[in-house]
N, C-alpha and C positions, 0 to 999 in steps of 0.2 A: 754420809759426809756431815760434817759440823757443819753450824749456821756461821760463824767464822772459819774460816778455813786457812791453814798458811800455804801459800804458793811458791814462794822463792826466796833465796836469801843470797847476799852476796857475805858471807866473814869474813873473808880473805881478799880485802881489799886490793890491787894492783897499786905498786909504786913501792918504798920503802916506807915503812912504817913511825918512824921517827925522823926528825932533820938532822944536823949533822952536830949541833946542839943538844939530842936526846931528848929534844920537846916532840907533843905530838899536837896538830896543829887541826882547829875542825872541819877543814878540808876533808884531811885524810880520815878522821874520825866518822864523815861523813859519809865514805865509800864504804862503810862496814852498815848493812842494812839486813833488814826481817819483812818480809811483804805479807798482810794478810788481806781476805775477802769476805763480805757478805755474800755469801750464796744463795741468800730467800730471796722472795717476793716483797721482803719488806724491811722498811728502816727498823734497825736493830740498836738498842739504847748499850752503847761501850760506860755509862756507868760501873765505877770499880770494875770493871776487865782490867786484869793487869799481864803484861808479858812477861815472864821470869825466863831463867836460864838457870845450867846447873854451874857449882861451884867444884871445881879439884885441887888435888894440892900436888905436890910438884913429882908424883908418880902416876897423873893422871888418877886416879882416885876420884868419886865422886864423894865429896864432902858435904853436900847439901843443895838448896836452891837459892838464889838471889833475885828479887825484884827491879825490872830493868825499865818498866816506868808504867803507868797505872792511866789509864786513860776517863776522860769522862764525855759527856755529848753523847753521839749518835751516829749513825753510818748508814745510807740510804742503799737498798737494794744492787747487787753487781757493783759496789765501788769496792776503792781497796784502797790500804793505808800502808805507804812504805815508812817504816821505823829505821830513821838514820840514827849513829849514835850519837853524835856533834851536835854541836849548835846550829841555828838557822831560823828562818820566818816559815813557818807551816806554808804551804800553795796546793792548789789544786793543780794538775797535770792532765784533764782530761777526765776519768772516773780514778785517776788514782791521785792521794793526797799523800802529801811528804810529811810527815811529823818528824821533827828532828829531836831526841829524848835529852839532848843539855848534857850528854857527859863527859870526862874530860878526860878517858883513856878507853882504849877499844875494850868489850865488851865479850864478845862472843870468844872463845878456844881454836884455835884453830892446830894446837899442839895434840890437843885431844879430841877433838870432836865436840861437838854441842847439841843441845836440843833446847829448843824455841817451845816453851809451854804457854797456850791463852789459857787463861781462868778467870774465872767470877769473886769475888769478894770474896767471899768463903769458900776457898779453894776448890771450886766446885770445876772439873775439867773440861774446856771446849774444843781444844786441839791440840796436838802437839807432833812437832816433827824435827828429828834428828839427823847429822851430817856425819859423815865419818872422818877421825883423824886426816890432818895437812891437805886441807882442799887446796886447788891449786889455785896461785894468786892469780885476783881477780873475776876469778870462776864463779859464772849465775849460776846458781843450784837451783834447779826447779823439784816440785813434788813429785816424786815418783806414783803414776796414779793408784790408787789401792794399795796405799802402803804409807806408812809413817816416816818415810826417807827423803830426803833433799839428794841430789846426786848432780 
């Protein structure tokens, strides 16, 4: 197991995904989240860790990877950090902290499937775990254990 580990994710937020305006609002922006863990004995430095995600084009293709926010600080043993997409003020929830990544449309595939990559600066791999096409809305995906799948 990584010393980061991702546990669950939700893409496919519950609700509609746009208002009736065609705006997307950070609410809703915010239901779309990536959960990851420290799984050592020790505070673990998130300097340059950054989360990427892949990029497709409109045959589901993967086209490349995208950078979906790059963290710095540090992570103390057993916590965990949910990455919402939207805007907000980071909190603690107990051992799990809310980082909200600022952006202003959802993030994750949910036409294709996605996979959630941690890495080091230098693209060096810490984890990574992928969903398969059209999760159902609002469906917690957790890690399938021994395996690189959300489901």
């Amino acid at each position: 197991m990584a010393d980061l580990y991702i546990t669950r994710a939700t893409p496919n937020p519950a609700g509609k995904d746009r208002t009736p305006a065609h705006q997307v609002t950070s609410a809703q922006l915010n239901g779309e989240w990536v959960v990851f863990q420290n799984t050592t004995q020790k505070n673990l430095s998130l300097d340059d860790v950054h989360l990427d995600h892949n990029t497709f084009d409109g045959y589901c293709r993967k086209t490349g990877e995208a950078t979906f926010v790059t963290f710095k600080g540090s992570l103390a043993s057993g916590k965990s950090i949910r990455v919402h997409t939207g805007s907000g003020e980071g909190r603690w929830e107990g051992d799990l902290y809310h980082f909200y990544a600022g952006h202003g449309n959802f993030v994750w595939n949910n036409a294709c499937g996605d996979t959630a990559y941690l890495r080091t600066g230098t693209n060096g791999m810490i984890d990574w775990a992928s969903y398969a096409p059209n999760p159902g809305e609002g469906a917690l995906l957790r890690r399938i254990q021994n395996t690189n799948k959300l489901a």
